[in-house]
C-alpha positions as CSV (number, residue, x, y, z in Angstrom):
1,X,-10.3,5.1,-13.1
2,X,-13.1,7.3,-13.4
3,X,-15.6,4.5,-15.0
4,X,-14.8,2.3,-11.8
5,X,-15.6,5.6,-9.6
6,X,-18.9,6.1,-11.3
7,X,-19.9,2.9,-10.7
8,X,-18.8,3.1,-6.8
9,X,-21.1,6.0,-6.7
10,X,-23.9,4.0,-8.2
11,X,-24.1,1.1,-6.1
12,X,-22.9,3.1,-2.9
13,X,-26.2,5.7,-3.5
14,X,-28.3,2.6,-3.7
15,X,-27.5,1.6,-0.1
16,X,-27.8,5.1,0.7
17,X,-30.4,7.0,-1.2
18,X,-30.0,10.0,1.0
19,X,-26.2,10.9,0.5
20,X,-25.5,12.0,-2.9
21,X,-22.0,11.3,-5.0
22,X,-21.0,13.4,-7.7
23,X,-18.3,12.1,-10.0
24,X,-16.0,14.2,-12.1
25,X,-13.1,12.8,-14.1
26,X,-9.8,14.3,-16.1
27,X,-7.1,12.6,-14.7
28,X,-5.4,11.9,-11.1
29,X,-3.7,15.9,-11.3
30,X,-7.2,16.8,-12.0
31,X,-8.2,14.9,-8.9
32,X,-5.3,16.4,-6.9
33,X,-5.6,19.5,-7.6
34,X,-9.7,19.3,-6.2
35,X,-8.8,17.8,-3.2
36,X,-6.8,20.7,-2.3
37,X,-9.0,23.1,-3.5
38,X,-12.1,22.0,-1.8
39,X,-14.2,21.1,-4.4
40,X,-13.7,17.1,-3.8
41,X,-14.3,15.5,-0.6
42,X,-12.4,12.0,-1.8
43,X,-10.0,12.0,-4.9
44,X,-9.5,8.6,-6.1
45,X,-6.3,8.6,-8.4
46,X,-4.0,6.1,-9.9
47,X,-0.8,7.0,-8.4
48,X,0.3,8.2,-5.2
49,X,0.7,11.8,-4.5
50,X,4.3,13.4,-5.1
51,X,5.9,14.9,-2.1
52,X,5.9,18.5,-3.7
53,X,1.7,17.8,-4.2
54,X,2.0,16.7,-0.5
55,X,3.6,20.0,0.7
56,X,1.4,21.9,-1.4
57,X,-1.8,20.3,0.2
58,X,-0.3,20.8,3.2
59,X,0.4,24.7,2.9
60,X,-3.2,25.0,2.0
61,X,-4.5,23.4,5.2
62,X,-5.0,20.1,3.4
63,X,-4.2,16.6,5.2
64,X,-3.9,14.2,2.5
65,X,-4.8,10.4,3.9
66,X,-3.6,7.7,1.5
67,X,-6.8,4.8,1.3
68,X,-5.6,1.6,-1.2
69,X,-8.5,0.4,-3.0
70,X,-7.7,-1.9,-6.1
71,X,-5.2,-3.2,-8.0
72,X,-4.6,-2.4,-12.2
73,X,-2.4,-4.6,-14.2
74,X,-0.7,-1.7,-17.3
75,X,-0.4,-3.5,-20.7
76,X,1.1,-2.8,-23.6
77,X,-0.9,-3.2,-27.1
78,X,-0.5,-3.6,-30.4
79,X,-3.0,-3.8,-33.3
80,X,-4.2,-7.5,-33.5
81,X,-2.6,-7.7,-37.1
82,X,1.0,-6.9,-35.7
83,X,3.5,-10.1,-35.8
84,X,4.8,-9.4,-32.2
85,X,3.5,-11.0,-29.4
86,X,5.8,-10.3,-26.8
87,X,8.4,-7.2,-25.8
88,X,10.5,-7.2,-22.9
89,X,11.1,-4.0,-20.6
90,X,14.0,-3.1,-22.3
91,X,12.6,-2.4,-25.6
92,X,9.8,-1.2,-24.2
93,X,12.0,1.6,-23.3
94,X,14.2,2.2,-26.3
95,X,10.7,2.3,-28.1
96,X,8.9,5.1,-25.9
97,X,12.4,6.7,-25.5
98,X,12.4,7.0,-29.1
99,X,15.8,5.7,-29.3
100,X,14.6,3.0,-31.8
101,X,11.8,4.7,-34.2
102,X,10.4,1.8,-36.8
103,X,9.3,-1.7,-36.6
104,X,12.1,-3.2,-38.7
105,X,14.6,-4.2,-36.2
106,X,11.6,-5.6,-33.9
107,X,8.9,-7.4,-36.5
108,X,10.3,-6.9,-39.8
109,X,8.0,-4.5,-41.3
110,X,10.1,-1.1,-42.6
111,X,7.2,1.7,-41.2
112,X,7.8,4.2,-38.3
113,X,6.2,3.6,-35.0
114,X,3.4,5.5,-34.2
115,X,3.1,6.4,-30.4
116,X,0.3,6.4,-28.6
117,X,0.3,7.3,-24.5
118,X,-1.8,9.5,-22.0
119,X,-1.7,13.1,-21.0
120,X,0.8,14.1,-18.8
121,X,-2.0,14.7,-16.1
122,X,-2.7,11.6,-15.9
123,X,-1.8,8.7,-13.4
124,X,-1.1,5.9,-16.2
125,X,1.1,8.6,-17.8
126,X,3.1,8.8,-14.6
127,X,3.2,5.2,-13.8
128,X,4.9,4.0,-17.3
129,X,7.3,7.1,-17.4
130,X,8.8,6.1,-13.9
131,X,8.8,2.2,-14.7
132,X,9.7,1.6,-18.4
133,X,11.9,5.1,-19.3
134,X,13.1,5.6,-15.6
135,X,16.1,7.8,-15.2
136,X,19.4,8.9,-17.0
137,X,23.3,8.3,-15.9
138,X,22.7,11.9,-14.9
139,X,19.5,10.7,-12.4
140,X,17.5,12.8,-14.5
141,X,13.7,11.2,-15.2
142,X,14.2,10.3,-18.9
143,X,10.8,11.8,-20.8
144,X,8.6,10.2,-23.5
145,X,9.5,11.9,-27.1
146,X,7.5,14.9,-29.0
147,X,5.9,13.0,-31.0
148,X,3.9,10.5,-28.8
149,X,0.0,10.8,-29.1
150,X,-1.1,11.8,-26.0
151,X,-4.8,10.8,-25.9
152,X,-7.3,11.3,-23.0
153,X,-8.4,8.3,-21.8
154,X,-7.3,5.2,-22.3
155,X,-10.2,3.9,-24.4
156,X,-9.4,6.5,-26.8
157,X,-5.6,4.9,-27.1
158,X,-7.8,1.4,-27.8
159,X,-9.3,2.9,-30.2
160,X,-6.4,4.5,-31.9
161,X,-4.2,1.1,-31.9
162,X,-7.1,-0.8,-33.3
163,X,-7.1,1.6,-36.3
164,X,-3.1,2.0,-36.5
165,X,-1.5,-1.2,-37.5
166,X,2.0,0.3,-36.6
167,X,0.7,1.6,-33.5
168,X,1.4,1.0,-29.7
169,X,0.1,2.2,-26.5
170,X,-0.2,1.3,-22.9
171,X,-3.1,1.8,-20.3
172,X,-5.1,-0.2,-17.9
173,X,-5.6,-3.8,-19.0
174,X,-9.5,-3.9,-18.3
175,X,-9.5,-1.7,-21.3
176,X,-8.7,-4.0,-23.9
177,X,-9.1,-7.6,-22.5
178,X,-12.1,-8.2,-24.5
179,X,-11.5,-6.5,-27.8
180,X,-10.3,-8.9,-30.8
181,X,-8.8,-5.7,-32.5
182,X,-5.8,-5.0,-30.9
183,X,-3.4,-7.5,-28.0
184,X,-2.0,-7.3,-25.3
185,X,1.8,-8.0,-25.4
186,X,3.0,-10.6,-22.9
187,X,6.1,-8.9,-20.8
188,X,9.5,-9.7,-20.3
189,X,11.7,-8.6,-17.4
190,X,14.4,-9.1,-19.6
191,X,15.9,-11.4,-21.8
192,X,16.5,-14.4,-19.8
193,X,12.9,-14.2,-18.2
194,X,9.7,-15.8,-19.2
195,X,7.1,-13.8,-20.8
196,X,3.8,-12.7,-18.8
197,X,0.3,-11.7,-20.4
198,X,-2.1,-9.8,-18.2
199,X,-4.6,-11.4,-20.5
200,X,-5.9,-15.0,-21.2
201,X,-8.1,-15.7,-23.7
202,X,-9.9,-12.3,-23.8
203,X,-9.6,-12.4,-19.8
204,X,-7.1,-10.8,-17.8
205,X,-5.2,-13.0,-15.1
206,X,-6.1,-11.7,-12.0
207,X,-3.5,-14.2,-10.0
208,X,-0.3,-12.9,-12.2
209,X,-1.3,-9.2,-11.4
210,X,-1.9,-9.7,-8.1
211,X,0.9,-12.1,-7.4
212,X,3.5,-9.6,-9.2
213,X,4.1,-12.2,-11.6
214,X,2.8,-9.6,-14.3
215,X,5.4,-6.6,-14.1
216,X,3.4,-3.9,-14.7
217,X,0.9,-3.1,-12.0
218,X,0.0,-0.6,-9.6
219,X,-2.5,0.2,-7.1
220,X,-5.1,2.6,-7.2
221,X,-5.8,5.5,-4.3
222,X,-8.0,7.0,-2.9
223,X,-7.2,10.7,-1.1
224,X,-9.4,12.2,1.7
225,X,-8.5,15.3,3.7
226,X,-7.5,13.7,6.9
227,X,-9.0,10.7,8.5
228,X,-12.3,9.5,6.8
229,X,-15.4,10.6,9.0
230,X,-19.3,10.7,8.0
231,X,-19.9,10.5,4.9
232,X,-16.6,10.2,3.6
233,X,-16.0,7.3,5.8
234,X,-19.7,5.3,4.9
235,X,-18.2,5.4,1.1
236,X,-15.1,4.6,1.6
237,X,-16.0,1.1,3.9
238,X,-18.5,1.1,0.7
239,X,-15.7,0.4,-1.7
240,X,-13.1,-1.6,0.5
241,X,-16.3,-4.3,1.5
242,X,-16.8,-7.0,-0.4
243,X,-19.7,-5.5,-2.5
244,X,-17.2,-2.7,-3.9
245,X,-14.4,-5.3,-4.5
246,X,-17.0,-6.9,-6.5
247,X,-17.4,-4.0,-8.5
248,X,-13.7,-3.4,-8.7
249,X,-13.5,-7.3,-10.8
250,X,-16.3,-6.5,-12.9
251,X,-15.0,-3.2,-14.5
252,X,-12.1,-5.2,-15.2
253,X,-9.5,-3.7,-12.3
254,X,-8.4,-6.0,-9.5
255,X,-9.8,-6.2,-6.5
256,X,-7.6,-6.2,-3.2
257,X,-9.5,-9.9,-1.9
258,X,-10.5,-12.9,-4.5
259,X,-14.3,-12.8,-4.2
């Protein structure tokens, strides 16, 4: 989220040459954990705080006020040369559980499967833990295996897939719509439902994300210590208008209104 922040704080300092925006990435903990500390006014994050992180804030004088500001459609990718072009949410997790290991049951090919995901800091990591691994018999969250890549950033997982033909690896969709080297994976519910790419032809489908036709979406936050005033407040009415929506659809994310 951090390359659509940057270029929030771009366009807003045009309109207002006099209030200056700093930008500093590492994840949505990362952004967390500043927002409590004092060092961020606004943390803009991928996921929404967890009620311990809530507390926390709290205990440290911090009021943390939830502002939606986009939409992300999560895929799933492959390297371009893989036979597979669609995986329902059920393999998804058997694969990422590590309960099945090698692509022979799923495309033929006898070769292990290489893992590829974010670091546990991170929003994206969150997101696909709770929706595709989900929770035991026991009600215990159910964690990725050892031996998943953990990468920061999810252009570096682009990259990785795009070099690993027996990779896989998940992320924000805006990241790989327009590369030829690796796919997106269309998604199925299960096994009786239709498939659904958040990409077509090289450009992602705004209408199945935002309709929740596409399963795997999410919205993306941003955190301010109690109710938005001054400064805090001209930047975030920056980003909701229709000029920061914009900016939301051309980094690829999806804005909250079609423009």
């Amino acid at each position: 989220m951090v390359n659509l922040t940057q270029r929030w704080a771009e366009g807003f300092m045009v309109e207002h040459p006099e209030i200056s925006v700093q930008v500093t990435g590492g994840g949505s903990g990362t952004g967390i954990a500043s927002l409590i500390n004092g060092t961020s006014s606004i943390a803009n994050i991928s996921r929404e705080l967890k009620p311990n992180e809530i507390n926390y804030a709290k205990q440290n004088g911090v009021n943390p006020i939830q502002h939606i500001v986009a939409l992300d459609g999560i895929a799933v990718i492959v390297n371009s040369n893989n036979k597979i072009d669609t995986i329902s949410m059920a393999l998804l997790k058997k694969i990422y559980s590590g309960e099945i290991k090698n692509w022979k049951s799923i495309n033929g090919i006898d070769a292990n499967i290489v893992l590829y995901g974010r670091e546990n800091s991170s929003g994206t990591y969150e997101y696909f833990r709770q929706s595709i691994l989900g929770k035991n018999e026991s009600g215990r969250q159910i964690d990725f295996p050892s031996n998943m890549q953990s990468l920061q950033g999810t252009a570096s997982i682009a990259e990785a897939v795009s070099k690993d033909k027996y990779g896989i690896g998940f992320g924000g969709v805006g990241y790989f719509a327009l590369r030829n080297d690796i796919k997106a994976l269309s998604i199925k519910i299960d096994d009786n439902s239709k498939a659904i790419s958040p990409v077509v032809n090289n450009s992602i489908d705004y209408d199945a994300i935002r309709n929740g036709i596409y399963p795997l979406s999410r919205y993306l936050y941003s955190y301010t210590n109690g109710t938005p005033k001054g400064k805090e407040k001209l930047y975030l009415d920056y980003i909701l208008s229709a000029k920061g929506q914009k900016i939301v659809e051309s980094m690829e994310y999806i804005p909250l209104i079609k423009n």
